[in-house]
C-alpha distance (Angstrom), angle and dihedral (degrees) to the residues before:
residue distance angle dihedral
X1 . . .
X2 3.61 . .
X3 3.41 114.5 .
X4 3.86 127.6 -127.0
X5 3.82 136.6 140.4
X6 3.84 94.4 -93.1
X7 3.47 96.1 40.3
X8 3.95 92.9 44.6
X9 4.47 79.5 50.3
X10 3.59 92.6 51.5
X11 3.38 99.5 65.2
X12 3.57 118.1 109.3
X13 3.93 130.5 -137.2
X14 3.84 106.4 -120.2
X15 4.03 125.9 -164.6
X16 3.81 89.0 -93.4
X17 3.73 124.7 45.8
X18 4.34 108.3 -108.0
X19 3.81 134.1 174.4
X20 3.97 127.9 -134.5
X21 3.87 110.6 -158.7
X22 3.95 123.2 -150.4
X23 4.09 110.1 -105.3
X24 3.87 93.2 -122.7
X25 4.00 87.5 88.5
X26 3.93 92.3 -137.4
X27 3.89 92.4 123.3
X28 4.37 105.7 -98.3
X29 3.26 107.5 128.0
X30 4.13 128.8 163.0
X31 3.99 118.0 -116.0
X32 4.31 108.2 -152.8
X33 3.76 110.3 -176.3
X34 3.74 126.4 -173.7
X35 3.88 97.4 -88.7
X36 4.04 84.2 62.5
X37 4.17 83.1 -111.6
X38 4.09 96.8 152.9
X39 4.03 106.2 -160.0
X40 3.80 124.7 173.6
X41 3.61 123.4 -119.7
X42 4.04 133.8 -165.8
X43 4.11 115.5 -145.9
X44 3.96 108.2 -165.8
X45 3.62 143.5 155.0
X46 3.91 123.4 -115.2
X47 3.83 129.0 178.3
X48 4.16 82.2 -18.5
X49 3.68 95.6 -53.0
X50 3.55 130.0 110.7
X51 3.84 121.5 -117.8
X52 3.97 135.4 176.1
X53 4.05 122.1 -163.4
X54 3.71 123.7 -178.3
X55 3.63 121.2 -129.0
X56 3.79 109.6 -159.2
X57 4.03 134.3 -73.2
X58 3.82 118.1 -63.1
X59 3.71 117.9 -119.9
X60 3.46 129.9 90.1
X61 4.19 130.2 -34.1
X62 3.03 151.2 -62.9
X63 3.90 92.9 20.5
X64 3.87 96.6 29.6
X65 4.13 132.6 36.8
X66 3.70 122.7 -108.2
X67 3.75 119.0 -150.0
X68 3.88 91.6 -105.1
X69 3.80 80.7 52.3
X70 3.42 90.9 55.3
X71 3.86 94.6 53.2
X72 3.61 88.3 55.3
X73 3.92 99.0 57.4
X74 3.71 90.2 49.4
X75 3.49 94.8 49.3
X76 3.85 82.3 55.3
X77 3.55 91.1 48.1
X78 3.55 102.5 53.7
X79 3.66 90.8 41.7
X80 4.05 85.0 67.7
X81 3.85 92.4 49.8
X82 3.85 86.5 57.0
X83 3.74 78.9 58.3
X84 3.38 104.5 48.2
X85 3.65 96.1 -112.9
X86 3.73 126.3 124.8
X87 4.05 111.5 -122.9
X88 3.82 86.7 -157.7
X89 3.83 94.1 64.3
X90 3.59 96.4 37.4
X91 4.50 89.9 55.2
X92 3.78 85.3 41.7
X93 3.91 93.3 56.0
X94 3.73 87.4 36.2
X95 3.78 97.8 54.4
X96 3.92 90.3 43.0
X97 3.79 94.8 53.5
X98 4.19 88.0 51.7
X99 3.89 84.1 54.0
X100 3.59 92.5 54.0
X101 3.74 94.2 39.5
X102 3.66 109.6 104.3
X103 3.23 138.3 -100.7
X104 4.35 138.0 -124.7
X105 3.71 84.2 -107.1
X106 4.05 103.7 43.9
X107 4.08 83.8 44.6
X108 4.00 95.8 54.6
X109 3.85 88.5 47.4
X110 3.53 96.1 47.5
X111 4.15 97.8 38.0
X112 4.35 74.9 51.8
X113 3.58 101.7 47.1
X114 4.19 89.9 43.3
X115 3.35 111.3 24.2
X116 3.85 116.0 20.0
X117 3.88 96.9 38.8
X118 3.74 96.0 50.5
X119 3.58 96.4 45.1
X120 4.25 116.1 23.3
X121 4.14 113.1 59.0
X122 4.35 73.4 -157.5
X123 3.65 96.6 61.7
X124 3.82 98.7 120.5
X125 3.90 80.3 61.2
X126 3.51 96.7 60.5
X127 4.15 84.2 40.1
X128 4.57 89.2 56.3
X129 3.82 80.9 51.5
X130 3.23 107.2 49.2
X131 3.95 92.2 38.7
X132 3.51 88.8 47.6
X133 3.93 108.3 53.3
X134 3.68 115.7 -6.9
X135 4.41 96.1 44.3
X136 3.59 90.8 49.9
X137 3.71 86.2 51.6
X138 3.55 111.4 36.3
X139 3.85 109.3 12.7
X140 3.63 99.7 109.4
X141 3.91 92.0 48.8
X142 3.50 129.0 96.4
X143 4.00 103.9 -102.9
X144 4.26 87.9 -135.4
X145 3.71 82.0 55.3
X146 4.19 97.6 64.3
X147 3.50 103.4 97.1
X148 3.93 124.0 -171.9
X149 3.81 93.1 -99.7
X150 3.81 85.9 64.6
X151 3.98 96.6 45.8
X152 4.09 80.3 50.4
X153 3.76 94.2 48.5
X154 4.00 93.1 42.5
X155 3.67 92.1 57.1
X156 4.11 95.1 37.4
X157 3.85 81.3 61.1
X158 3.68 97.2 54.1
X159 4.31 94.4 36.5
X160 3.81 72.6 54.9
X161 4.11 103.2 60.9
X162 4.29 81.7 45.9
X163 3.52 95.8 -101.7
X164 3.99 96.6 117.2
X165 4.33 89.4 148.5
X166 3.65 87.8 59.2
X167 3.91 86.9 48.9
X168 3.62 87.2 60.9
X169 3.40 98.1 43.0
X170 3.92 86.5 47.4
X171 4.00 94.3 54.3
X172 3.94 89.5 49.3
X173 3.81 91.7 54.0
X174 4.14 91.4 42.3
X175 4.25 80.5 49.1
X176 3.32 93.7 54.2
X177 3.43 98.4 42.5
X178 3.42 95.6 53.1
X179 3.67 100.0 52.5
X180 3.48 90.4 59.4
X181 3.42 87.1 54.6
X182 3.64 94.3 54.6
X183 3.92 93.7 45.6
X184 3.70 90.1 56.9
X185 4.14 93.9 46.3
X186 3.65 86.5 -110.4
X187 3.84 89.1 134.5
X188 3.47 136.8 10.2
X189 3.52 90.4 -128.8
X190 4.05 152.9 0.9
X191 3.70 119.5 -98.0
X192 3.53 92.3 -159.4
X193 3.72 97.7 62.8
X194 4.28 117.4 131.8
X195 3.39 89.7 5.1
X196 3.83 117.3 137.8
X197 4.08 127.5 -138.6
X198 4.22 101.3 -90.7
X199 3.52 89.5 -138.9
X200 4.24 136.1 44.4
X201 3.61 119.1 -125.3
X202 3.85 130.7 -170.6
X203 3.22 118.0 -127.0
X204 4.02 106.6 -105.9
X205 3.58 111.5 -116.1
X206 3.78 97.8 155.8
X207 3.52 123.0 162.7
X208 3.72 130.5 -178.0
X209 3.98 114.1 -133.1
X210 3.60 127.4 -128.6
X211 4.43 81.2 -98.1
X212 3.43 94.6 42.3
X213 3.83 89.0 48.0
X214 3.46 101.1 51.1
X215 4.51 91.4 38.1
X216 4.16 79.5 57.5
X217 3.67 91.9 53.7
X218 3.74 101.5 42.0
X219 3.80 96.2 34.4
X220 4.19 88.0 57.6
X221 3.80 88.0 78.5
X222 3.99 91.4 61.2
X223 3.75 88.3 45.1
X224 3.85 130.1 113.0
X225 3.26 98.6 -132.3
X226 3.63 135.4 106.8
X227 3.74 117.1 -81.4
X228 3.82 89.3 -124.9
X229 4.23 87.5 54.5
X230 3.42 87.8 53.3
X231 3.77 97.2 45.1
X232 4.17 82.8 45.4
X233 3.49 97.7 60.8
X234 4.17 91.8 47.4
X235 3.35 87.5 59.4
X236 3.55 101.0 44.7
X237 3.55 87.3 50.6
X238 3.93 92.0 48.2
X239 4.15 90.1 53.0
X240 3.59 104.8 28.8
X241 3.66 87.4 -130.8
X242 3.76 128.1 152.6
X243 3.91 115.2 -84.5
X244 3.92 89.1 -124.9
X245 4.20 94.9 48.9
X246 3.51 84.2 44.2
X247 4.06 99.7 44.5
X248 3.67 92.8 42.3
X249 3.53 103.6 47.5
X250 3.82 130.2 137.1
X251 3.92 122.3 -147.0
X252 3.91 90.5 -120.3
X253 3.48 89.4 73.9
X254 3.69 92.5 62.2
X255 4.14 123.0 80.0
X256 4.08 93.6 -170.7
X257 3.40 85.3 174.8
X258 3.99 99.6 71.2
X259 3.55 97.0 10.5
X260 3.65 115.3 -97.6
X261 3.72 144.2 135.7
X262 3.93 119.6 -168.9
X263 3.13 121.5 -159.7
X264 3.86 119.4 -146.6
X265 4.02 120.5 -123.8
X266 3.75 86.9 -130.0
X267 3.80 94.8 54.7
X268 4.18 95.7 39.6
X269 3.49 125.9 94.6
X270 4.18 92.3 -120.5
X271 3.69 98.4 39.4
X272 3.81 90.8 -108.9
X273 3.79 132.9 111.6
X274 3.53 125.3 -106.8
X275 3.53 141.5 -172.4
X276 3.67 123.2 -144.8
X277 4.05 122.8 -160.0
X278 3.48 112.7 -123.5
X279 4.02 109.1 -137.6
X280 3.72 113.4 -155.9
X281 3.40 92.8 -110.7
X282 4.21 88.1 56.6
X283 3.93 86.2 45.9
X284 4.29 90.3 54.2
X285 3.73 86.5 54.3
X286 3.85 91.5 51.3
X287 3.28 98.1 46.1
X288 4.18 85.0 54.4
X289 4.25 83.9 45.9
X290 3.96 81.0 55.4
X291 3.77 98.2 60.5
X292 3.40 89.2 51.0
X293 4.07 114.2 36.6
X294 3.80 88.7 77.4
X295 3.57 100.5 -136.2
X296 3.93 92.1 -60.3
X297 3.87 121.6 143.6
X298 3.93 86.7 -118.2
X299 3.38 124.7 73.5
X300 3.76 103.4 -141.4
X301 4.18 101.9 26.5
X302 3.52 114.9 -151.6
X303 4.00 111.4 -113.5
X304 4.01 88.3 -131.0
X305 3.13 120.3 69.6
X306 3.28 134.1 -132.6
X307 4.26 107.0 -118.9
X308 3.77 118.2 -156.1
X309 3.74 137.9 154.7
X310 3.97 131.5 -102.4
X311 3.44 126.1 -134.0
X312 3.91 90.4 -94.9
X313 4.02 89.7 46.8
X314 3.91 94.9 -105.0
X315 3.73 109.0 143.8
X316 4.36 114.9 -106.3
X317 3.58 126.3 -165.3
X318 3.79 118.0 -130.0
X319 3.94 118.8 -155.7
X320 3.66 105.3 -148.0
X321 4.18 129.8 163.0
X322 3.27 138.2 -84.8
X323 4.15 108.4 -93.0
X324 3.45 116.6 -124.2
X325 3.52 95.7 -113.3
X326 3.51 93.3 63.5
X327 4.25 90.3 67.2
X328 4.49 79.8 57.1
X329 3.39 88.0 54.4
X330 3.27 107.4 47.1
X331 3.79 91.3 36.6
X332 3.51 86.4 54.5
X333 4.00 97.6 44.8
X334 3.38 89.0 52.2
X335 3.77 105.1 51.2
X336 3.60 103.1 113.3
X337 3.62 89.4 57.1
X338 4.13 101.8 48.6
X339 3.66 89.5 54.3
X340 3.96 107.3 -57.3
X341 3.85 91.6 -110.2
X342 3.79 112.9 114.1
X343 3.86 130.3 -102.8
X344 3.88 146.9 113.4
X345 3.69 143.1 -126.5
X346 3.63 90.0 -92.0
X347 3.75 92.0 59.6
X348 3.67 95.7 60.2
X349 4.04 84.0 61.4
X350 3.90 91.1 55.1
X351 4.48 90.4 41.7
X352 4.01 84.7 54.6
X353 3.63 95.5 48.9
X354 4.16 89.6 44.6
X355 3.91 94.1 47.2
X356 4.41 87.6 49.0
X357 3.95 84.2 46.2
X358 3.68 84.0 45.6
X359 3.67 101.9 52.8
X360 3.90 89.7 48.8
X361 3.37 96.3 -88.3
X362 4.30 103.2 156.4
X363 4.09 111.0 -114.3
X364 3.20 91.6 -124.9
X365 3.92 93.4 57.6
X366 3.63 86.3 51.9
X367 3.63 95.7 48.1
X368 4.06 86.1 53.1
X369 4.06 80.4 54.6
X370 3.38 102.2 50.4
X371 4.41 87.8 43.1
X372 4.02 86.2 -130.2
X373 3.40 111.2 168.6
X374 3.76 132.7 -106.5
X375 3.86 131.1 -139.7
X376 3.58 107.0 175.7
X377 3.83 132.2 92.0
X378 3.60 98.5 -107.9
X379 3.89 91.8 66.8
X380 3.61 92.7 50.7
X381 3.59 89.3 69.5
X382 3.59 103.3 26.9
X383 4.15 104.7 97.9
X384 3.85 96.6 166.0
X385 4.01 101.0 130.0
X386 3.64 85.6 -147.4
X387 4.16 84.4 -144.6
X388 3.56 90.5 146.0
X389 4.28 106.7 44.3
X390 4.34 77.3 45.8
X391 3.90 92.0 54.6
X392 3.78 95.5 44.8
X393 4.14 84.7 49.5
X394 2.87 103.8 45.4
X395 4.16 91.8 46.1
X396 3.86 87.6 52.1
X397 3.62 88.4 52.8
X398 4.05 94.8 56.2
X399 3.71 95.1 48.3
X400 3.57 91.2 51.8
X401 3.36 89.5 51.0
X402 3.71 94.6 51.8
X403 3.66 85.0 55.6
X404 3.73 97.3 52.2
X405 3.97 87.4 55.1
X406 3.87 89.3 52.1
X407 3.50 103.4 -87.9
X408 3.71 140.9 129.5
X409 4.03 112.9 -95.1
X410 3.77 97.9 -94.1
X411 3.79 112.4 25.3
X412 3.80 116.3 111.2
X413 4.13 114.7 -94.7
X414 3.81 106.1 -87.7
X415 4.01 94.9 -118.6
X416 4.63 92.6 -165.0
X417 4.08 86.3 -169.9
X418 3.88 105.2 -176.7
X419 4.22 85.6 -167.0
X420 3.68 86.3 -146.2
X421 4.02 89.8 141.5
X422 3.86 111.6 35.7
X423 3.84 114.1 -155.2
């Protein structure tokens, strides 16, 4: 029979399943079974034994196998024989190492569990997004299978509901992800290369003013938040400290005493320890985290606890911290009531380190302060802890604060906790 796409249609299902084979003798022949399902099959001689492969389902492409299709896998086919190489074995291993390849879902868990953990204290972040948009999505689908079309179409969709910040955020994630995959030889190569961010951001240079500072401050007793969230954000505010080194820490970083907080490498930003000067302001607003951290390790315990199992299977509860993300939220619950002018945790860091710069304070003090790091040659060499230009900083900063909240230069910030909401 000759084959063509009417005469390959005309063919009939029958009560038994049969085959009709092209009259060229080179093997392709056309499999109809009683359904009316049409596959394509490959009859071929290897080491003097006869052998038979299929090739796919005709129909159309990409899912099915035209007949010009058809020509082209045979051609590939016999080209192995030439070789010496069975075709049959080589689709076989083929088709076995796409069923092992993994998928969206076994990639996120493993770039989590190996990359993300280790390295980002905001993993469960990149975990909500990727359970949120691109699981749902992809997670069944092989993860050498994502293409840039469907990175594109994935973050058209979510542009589209009018979240185009969460697009970004979504591409960065999906970046990342794939990388990791391509370091480890998951896939041959990253969907997400060339393209752009869906969405423009400005760069965030937000800074409270001296009104805004002191509405913040007297507007966290009306808030509904937890007195320990409120007392977080003081302090964050006093040190200029990241929310998540300030959220997370433990009382044995703190020497009360003579006035230091250090900072463990594992818990900062650029894996190295640093030692924050405790103003006397910062140390009245410990003092008030004190009263209320019931002897935990942490200094602002979560109110959930964490519920695991003993040895014997009795339920424990596990005091953990307060994430992060909870300071956003309730920073950004609260809003109307700490001034109704937007911002977030992190942009009391950046209004500390403008009202040091402000009040003469050298940038590189500040940078010391804030524990950014350094790339250039000079800070190799430079060992100065810079202890004592961070203490008188940081000092300056608290009595200007007390002055903001309508104080006298010097006296400690007047804290007015109502402890309606214990931590």
């Amino acid at each position: 029979m000759k084959f063509t796409d009417r005469s390959i249609r005309a063919l009939k299902p029958k009560a038994e399943r049969y085959e009709v084979w092209e009259d060229n003798g080179k093997g392709l022949g056309i499999r109809v079974s009683p359904t009316g399902r049409k596959s394509w099959v490959f009859m071929y001689r290897f080491n003097g034994k006869a052998r038979r492969m299929t090739f796919g389902v005709y129909g159309t492409p990409p899912k099915n196998l035209s007949l010009a299709d058809a020509h082209i896998r045979r051609a590939e086919a016999l080209k192995l024989l030439e070789q010496g190489i069975d075709p049959g074995t080589v689709d076989q291993d083929a088709k076995q190492e796409a069923r092992r390849a993994p998928t969206v879902q076994q990639l996120a868990d493993e770039y989590l569990e190996k990359w993300a953990k280790p390295r980002k204290r905001s993993w469960r972040e990149d975990k909500r997004i990727l359970d949120k948009d691109v699981i749902p999505a992809w997670g069944t689908r092989k993860a050498k299978d994502i293409t840039r079309r469907d990175v594109i179409l994935l973050l058209d969709k979510i542009v589209d509901r009018g979240a185009p910040i969460s697009a970004n955020r979504t591409l960065a994630v999906i970046r990342k992800m794939f990388n990791f995959a391509l370091s480890r030889d998951i896939v041959p190569a990253t969907p997400c290369t060339k393209i752009p961010a869906p969405s423009q951001e400005n760069r965030r240079d937000r800074v409270l003013t001296q009104d805004e500072i002191k509405a913040f401050w007297n507007g966290l007793d009306k808030a509904d938040m937890t007195e320990g969230s409120k007392l977080a954000l003081k302090l964050q505010l006093l040190t200029a400290q990241r929310k998540g080194e300030v959220a997370q820490a433990r009382w044995d970083e703190f020497d009360l005493e003579h006035g230091w907080w250090t900072i463990p490498a594992e818990r900062s930003k650029n894996k190295l320890p640093h030692r924050v000067p405790l103003s006397p302001q910062a140390l009245e607003v410990l003092r008030e985290i004190k009263k209320l951290s019931r002897e935990t390790h942490w200094l602002f315990p979560s109110p959930r606890k964490l519920v695991t199992n003993t040895d014997d299977g009795t339920p424990q509860p596990v005091c953990r911290p307060i994430t992060p993300e909870s300071l956003d939220r309730a920073v950004r619950n609260n809003i109307d009531k700490l001034g109704g002018t937007h911002f977030t945790p992190h942009d009391l860091r950046r209004t500390a380190a403008s009202m040091m710069a402000g009040m003469g304070t050298p940038r590189l003090v500040v940078k010391k302060v804030l524990n950014h790091a350094e790339s250039d040659v000079t800070a190799i060499y430079d060992r100065h802890s810079y202890d004592a230009e961070k203490r008188k900083a940081l000092n300056a900063w608290g009595r200007k604060l007390a002055a903001i909240l309508g104080g006298k230069e010097g006296n400690v910030v007047p804290l007015r906790h109502n402890r309606k909401n214990a931590i």
